[in-house]
C-alpha positions as CSV (number, residue, x, y, z in Angstrom):
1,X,-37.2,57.5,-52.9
2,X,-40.1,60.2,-52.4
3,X,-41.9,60.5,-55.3
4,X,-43.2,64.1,-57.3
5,X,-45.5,62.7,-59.9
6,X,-46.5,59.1,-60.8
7,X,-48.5,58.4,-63.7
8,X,-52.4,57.4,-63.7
9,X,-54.2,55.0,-66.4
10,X,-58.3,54.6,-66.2
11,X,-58.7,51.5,-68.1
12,X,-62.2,51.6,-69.3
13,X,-64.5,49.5,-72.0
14,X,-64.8,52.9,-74.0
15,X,-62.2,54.7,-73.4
16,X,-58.5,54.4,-71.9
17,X,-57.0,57.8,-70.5
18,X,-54.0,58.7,-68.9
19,X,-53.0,61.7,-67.1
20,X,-50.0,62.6,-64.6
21,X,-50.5,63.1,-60.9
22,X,-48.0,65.3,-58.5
23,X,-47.9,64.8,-55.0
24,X,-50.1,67.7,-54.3
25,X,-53.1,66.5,-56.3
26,X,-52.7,68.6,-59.5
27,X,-53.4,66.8,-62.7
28,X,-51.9,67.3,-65.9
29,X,-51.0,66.8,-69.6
30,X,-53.9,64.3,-69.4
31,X,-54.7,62.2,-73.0
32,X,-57.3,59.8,-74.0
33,X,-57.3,56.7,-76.7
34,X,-60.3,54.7,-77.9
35,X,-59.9,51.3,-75.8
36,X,-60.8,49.2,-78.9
37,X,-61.4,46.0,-77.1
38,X,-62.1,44.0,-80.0
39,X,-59.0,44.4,-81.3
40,X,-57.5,41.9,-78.0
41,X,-56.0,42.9,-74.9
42,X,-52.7,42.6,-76.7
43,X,-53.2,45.2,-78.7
44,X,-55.2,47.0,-75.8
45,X,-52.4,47.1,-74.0
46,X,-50.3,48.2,-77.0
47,X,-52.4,51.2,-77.2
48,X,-51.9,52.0,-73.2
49,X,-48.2,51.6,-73.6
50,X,-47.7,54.6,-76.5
51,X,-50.6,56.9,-74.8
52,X,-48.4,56.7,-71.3
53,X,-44.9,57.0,-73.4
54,X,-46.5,60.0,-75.0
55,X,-47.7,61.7,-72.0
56,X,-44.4,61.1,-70.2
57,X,-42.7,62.6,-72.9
58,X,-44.9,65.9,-73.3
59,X,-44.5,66.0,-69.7
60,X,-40.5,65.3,-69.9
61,X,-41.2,62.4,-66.8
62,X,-38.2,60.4,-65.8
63,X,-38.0,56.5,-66.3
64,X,-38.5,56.5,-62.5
65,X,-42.0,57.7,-62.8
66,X,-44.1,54.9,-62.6
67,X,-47.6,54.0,-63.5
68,X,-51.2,53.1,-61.5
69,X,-53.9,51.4,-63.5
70,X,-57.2,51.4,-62.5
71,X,-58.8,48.9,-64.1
72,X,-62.2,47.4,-64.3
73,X,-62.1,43.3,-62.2
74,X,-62.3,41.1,-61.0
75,X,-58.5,41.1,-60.8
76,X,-55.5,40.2,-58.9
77,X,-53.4,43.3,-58.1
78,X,-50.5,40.9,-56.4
79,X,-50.0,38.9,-59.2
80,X,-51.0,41.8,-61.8
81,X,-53.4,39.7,-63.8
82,X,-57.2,40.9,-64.6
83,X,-59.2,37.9,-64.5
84,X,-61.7,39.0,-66.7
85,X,-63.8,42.0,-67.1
86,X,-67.2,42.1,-69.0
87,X,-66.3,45.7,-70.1
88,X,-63.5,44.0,-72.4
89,X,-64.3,41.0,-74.2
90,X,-61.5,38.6,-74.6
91,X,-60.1,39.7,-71.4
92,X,-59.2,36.4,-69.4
93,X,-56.0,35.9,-67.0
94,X,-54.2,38.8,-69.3
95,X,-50.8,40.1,-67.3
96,X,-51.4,43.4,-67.5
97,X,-48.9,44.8,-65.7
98,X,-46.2,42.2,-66.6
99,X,-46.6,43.1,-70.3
100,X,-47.1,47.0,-69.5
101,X,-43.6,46.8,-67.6
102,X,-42.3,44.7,-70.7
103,X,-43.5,48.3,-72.8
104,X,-42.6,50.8,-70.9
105,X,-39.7,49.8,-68.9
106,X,-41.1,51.7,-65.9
107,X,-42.8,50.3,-62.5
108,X,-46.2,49.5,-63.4
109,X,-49.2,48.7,-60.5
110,X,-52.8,47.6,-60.4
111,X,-55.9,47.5,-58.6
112,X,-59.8,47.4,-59.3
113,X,-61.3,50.6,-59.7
114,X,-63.6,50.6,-57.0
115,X,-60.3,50.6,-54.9
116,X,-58.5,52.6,-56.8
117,X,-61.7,55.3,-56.5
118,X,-61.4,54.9,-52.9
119,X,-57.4,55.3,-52.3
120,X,-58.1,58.4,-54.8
121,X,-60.7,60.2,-52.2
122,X,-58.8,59.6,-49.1
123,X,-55.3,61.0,-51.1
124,X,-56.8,63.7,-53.0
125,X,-60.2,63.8,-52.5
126,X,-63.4,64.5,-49.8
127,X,-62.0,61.8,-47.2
128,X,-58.3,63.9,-47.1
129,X,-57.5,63.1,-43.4
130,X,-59.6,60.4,-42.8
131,X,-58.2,56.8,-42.1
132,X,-61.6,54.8,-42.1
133,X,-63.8,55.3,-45.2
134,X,-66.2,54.0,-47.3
135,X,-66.4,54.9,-50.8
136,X,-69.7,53.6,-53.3
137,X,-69.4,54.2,-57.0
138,X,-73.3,54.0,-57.8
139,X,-73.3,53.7,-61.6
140,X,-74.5,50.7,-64.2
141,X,-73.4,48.9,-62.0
142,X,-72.2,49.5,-58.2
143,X,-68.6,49.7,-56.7
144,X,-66.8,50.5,-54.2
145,X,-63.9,50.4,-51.6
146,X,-63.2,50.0,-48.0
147,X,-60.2,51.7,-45.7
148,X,-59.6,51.0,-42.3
149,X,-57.0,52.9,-40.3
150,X,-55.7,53.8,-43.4
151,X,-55.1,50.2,-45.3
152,X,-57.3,49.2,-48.0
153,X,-59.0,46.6,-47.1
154,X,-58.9,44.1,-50.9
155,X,-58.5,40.5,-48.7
156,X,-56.3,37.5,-49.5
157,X,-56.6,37.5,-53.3
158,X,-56.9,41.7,-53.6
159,X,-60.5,40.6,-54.8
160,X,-62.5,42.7,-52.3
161,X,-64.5,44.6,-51.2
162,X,-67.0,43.9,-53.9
163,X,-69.6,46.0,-51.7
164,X,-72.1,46.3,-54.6
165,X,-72.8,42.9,-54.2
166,X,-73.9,43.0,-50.2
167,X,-77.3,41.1,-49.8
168,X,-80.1,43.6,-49.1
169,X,-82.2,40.2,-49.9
170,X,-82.2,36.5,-49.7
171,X,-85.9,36.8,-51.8
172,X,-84.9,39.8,-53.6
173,X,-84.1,40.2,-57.8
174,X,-81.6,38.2,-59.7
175,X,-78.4,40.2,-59.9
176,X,-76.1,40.5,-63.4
177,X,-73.5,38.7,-61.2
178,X,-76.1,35.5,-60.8
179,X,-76.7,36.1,-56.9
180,X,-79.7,37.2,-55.9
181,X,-81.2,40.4,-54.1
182,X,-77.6,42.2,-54.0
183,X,-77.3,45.9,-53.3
184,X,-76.4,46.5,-56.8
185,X,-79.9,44.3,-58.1
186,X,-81.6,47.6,-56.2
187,X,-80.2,51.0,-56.9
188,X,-77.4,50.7,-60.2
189,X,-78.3,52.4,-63.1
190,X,-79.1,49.1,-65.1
191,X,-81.6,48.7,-62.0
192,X,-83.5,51.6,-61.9
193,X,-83.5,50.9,-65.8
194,X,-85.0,47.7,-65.6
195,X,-87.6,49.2,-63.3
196,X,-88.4,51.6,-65.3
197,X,-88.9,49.9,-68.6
198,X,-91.4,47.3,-66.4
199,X,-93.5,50.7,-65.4
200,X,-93.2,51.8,-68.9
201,X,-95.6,49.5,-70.1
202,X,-98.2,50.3,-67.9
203,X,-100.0,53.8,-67.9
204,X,-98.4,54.9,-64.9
205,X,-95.3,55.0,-67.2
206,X,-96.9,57.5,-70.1
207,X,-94.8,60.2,-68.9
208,X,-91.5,57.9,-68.6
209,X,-92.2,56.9,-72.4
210,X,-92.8,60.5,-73.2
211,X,-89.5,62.0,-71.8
212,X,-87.4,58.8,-73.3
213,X,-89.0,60.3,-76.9
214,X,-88.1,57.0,-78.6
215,X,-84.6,56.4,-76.4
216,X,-83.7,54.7,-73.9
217,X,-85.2,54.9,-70.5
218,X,-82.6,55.6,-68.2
219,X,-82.5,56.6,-64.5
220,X,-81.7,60.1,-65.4
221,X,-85.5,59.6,-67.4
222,X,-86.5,58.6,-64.0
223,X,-85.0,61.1,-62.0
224,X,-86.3,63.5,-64.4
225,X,-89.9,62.1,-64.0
226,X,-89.9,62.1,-60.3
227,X,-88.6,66.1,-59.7
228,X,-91.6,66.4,-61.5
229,X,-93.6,64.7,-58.9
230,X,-93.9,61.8,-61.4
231,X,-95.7,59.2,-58.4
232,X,-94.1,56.0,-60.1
233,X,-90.5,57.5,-60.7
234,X,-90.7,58.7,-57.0
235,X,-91.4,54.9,-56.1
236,X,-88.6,53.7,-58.1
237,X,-85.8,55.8,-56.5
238,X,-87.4,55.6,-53.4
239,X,-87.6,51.8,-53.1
240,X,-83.5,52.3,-54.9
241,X,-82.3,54.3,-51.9
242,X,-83.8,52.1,-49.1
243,X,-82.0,49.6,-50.2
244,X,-78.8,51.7,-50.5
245,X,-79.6,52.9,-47.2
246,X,-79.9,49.4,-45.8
247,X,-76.2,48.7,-46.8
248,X,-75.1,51.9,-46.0
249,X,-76.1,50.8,-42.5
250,X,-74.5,47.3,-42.7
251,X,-71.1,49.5,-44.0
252,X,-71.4,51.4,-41.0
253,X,-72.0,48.1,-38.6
254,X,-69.2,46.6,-40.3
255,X,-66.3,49.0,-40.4
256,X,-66.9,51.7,-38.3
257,X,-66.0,54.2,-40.9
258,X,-65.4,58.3,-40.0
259,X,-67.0,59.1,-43.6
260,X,-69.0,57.4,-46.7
261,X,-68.5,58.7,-49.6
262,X,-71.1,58.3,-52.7
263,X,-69.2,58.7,-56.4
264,X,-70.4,57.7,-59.7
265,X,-73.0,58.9,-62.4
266,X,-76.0,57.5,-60.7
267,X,-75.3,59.4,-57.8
268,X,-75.7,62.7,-59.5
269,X,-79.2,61.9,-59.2
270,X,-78.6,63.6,-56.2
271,X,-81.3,63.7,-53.2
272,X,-84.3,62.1,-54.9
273,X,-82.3,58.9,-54.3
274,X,-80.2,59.9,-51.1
275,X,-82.8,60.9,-49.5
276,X,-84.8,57.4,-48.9
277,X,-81.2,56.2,-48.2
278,X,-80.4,58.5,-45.2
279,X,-84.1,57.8,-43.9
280,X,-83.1,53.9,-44.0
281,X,-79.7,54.8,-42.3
282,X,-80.4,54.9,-38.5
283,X,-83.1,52.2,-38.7
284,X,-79.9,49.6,-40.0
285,X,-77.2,51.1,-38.1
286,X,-76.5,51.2,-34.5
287,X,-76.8,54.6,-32.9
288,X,-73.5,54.7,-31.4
289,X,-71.4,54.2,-34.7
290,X,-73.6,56.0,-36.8
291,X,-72.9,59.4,-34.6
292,X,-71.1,61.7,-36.9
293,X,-70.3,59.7,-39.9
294,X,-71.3,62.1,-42.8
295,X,-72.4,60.5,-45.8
296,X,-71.2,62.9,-48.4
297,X,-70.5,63.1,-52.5
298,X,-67.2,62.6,-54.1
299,X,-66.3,66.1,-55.6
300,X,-63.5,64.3,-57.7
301,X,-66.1,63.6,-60.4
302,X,-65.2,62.3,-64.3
303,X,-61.3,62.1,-62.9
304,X,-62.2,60.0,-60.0
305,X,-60.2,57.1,-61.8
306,X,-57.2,59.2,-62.9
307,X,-57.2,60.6,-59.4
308,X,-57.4,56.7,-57.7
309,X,-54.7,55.2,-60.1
310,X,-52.0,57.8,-59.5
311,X,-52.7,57.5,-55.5
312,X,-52.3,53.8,-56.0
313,X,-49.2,54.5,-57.6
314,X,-48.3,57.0,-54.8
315,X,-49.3,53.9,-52.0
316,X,-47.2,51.5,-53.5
317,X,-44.1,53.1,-55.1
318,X,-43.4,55.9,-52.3
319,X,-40.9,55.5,-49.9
């Protein structure tokens, strides 16, 4: 059966929203709920259930409709189980999609939202036409997805690609994930944070401290900082996007991709951290592969999750 409209869920540790998705790309009658993880995935996935009953309702949806969740991993999207997710305590082995389908009585599917990000920008977004991308979600911490000749590429367990954590170092920093020197250890938010709040306590940092004004010292601090010319700031996202670069090169030894795209909040830093990366490109790529492979910014933006669960739910439910 060819689907019209499938429904999208962007499970988050803040918030949970839910929005439909036609064929064509148009959103609508989208809602939001508090996730209120420390009241148990139980009741978690309580909440889900009556958001999605009430937006298929408002939006008179048939029972046939069904639902894509994008949800933080790792997870297993055969088996529909999230393993466990540091973005919602108490989560461990919980069957989301078994208990969802339990709910709703409709056709429920799941994926990491890395992946989901990534079937979202080839379906609806920047990569439309392509069949071999590469999509990074730079934000606390980093993400991502990988399609070649049009199959996402999530391995035997649907655990992959879990690009964030590609060695740029064997003697580089400890990563949150325990490895060491891994993209994400280099140029996520928390990373540039940490960086930061080491410069902070040296005078070089005076200005970093003074933009903060008694808050937190984030990478938009620093990004602020360096467009001021701010010498230490500058160092931060420039040593941040050679290591981005670095992997962008591996990505492009690896797959071969016709187009990377760069999503999430840290990327609205914008050039001040792309522009060490696209330096480091050529000298970690080879020259033949990296010919016309445009590394480029998701324009899906906040809905880049609603976006990649509804195209998951478009990928799996239509004929």
């Amino acid at each position: 059966m060819t689907l019209d409209k499938v429904i999208g869920v962007d499970l988050g540790g803040t918030n949970i929203r839910v929005a439909v998705l036609s064929a064509d790309g148009t959103m609508s009658h989208t809602a939001r709920t508090k996730t209120k993880s420390e009241e148990g995935p139980e009741a978690v996935i309580r909440r889900i259930a009556a958001l999605i009953d009430d937006v298929a309702a408002d939006a008179n949806l048939s029972p046939d409709a069904p639902v894509g969740v994008a949800s933080p991993g790792p997870l297993n999207p055969r088996t529909g189980v999230v393993h466990f997710t540091p973005n919602l305590p108490g989560w461990r082995d919980v069957a989301i999609v078994d208990q969802l389908e339990g709910h709703l009585n409709r056709r429920v599917t799941l994926a990491n939202d890395g992946n989901c990000a990534t079937l979202g920008e080839m379906r609806f977004g920047i990569a439309q036409g392509k069949h071999n991308i590469v999509y990074l979600a730079l934000g606390t911490g980093i993400g991502g997805g990988v399609v070649t000749e049009g199959v996402l590429i999530d391995g035997k367990n649907g655990l992959g690609a879990e690009i964030g954590h590609t060695l740029v170092s064997i003697d580089g920093p400890r990563c949150n994930c325990g490895s060491i020197g891994c993209l994400e250890a280099y140029a996520a938010g928390w990373a540039i944070q940490a960086e930061a709040m080491k410069v902070a306590t040296t005078a070089d940092g005076d200005r970093l401290v003074e933009l903060a004004a008694g808050g937190l010292i984030h990478a938009g601090i620093v990004a602020k900082a360096a467009a001021e010319g701010h010498l230490a700031s500058v160092a931060i996202l420039e040593r941040a996007g050679r290591a981005l670069g670095a992997a962008i090169g591996s990505f492009i030894n690896m797959f071969d991709p016709e187009i990377i795209v760069i999503g999430g909040g840290v990327a609205a830093l914008g050039e001040l951290l792309m522009g060490p990366a696209r330096k480091m490109i050529p000298q970690y790529s080879f020259v033949d592969m990296r010919t016309d492979v445009p590394v480029v910014y998701s324009q899906l933006g906040g809905d880049t999750g609603l976006y990649g669960a509804g195209a998951l739910a478009f990928m799996m439910f239509d004929d």
